[in-house]
N, C-alpha and C positions, 0 to 999 in steps of 0.2 A: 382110479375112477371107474375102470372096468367091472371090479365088484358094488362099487355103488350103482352103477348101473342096474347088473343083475340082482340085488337085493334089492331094488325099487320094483323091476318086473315080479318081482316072487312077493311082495308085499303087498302090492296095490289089490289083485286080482281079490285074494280072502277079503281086504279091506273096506273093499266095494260092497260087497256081497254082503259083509255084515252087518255096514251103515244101512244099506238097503231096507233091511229088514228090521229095522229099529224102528216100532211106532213111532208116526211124526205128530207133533202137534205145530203145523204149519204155519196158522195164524197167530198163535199163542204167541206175545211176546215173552212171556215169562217161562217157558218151556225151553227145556236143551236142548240144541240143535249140534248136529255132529257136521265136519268137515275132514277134508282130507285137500294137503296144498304141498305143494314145493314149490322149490326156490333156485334159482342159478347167482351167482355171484364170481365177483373179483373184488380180490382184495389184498392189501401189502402189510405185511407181517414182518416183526422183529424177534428172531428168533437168537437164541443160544442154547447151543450144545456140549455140555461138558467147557472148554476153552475156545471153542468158535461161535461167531456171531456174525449172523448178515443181515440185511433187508432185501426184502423180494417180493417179485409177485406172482399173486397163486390164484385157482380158481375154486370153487366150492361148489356143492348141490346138497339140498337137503328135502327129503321127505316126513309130512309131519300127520300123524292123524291127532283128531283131537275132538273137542264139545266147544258149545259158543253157549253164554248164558248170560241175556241182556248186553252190556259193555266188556263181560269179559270171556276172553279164552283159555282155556288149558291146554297140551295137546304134548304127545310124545313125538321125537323127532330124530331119526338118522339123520349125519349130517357125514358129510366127506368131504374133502379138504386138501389138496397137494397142491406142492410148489416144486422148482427145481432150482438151484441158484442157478444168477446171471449169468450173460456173455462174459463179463469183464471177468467173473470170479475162472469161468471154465477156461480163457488163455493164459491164466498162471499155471494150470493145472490144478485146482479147486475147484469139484462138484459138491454138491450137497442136494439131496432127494431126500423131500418127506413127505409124510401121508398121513392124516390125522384125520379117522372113523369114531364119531362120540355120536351117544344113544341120550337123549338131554328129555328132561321135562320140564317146560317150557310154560310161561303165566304171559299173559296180555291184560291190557285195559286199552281198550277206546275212549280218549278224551274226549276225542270228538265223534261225533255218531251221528250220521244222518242213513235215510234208508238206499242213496246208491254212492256215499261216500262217509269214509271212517280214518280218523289220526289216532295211531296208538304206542302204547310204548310196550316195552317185554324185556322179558328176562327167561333166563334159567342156567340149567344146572345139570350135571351128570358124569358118566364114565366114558374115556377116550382112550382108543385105542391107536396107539402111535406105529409106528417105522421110517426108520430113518437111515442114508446110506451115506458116509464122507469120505471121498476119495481124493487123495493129496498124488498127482502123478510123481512127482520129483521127490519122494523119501517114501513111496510104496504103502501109506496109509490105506486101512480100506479097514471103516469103522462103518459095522449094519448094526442095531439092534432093534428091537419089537418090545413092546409091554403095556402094559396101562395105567394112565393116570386121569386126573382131573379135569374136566371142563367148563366154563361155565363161560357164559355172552348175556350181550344186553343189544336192545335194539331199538329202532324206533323210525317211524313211516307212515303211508297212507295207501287205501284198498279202496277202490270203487270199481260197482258196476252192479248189473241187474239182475235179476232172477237169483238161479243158484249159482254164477262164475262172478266173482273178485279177481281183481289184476291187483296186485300187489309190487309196490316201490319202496326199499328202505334202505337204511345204513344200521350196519352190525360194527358190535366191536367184541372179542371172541377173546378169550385167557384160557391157556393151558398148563396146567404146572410143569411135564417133562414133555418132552422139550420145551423150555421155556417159551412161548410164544405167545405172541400178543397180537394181533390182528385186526383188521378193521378196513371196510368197503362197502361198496352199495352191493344190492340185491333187486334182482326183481321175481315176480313168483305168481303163479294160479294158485285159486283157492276156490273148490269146490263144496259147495252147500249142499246138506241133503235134507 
């Protein structure tokens, strides 16, 4: 979560900067408009690794820049993702630590669309970079590995508010191919209009 952190701080600053300076056509409804939003969540995932499987809960944050054009969105999005296993797993001597970094491009539609409230739905897709650590106290197990696989989630929620700030409330459901996991929780998020 450390490095999501700091790749949000190294991200936003150019990010700003560049929306900035994108002529706006402000009134225009028919004209692109750019954003830039994140998000915090929890959420309980079903994961397996090679012959192990648990359920738990993790937290997530993601940073998304993107364009808005009429009811729909595009927008590219860091997203970061750990869990730890449970108490109960850790008094057998059973850890499981993982981290799950995907770079997704990301499609919305607002069904519903009013000018200081919006319901929509999303999807997307991308590459994810995993780490994972399983430690068995009682037979000296101690499996790490890193690599990358597959991402991709679906989502669906409601955003309102005025000017250029959106509050944003949803529920995600998120698929990873290695480590198997499958997830899904609410979200909440800002979403700055420029």
């Amino acid at each position: 979560m450390k490095k999501f952190l700091l790749c949000t701080l190294l991200l936003f600053t150019p990010m700003v900067s560049f929306a900035e300076n994108i002529p706006s056509a402000s009134n225009d409804a028919n004209a692109w408009k750019y954003y830039i939003g994140m998000n915090m969540g929890m959420f309980l995932s079903e994961a397996e690794i090679h012959d192990d499987s648990f359920v738990d809960f993790g937290v997530s944050g993601a940073l998304e820049f993107g364009a808005r054009y009429n009811r729909y969105r595009v927008g590219v999005a860091l997203k970061d993702a750990a869990e730890v296993s449970g108490v109960f797993q850790a008094l057998f001597g059973h850890t499981i630590g993982m981290e799950n970094v995907s770079l997704r491009l990301n499609g919305y539609y607002d069904y519903v669309s009013h000018e200081s409230f919006a319901m929509y739905i999303g999807g997307g897709f991308g590459v994810n970079h995993y780490e994972y650590e399983i430690k068995e106290q009682y037979n000296g197990r101690d499996d790490h590995k890193r690599g990358f696989s597959f991402a991709a989630g679906a989502n669906t929620g409601l955003s309102f508010g005025g000017g250029h700030m959106r509050f944003d409330i949803g529920f995600g459901v998120d698929y990873i191919s290695f480590p198997n996991v499958v997830s899904y929780g609410p979200t909440v998020g800002l979403r700055y209009n420029f």
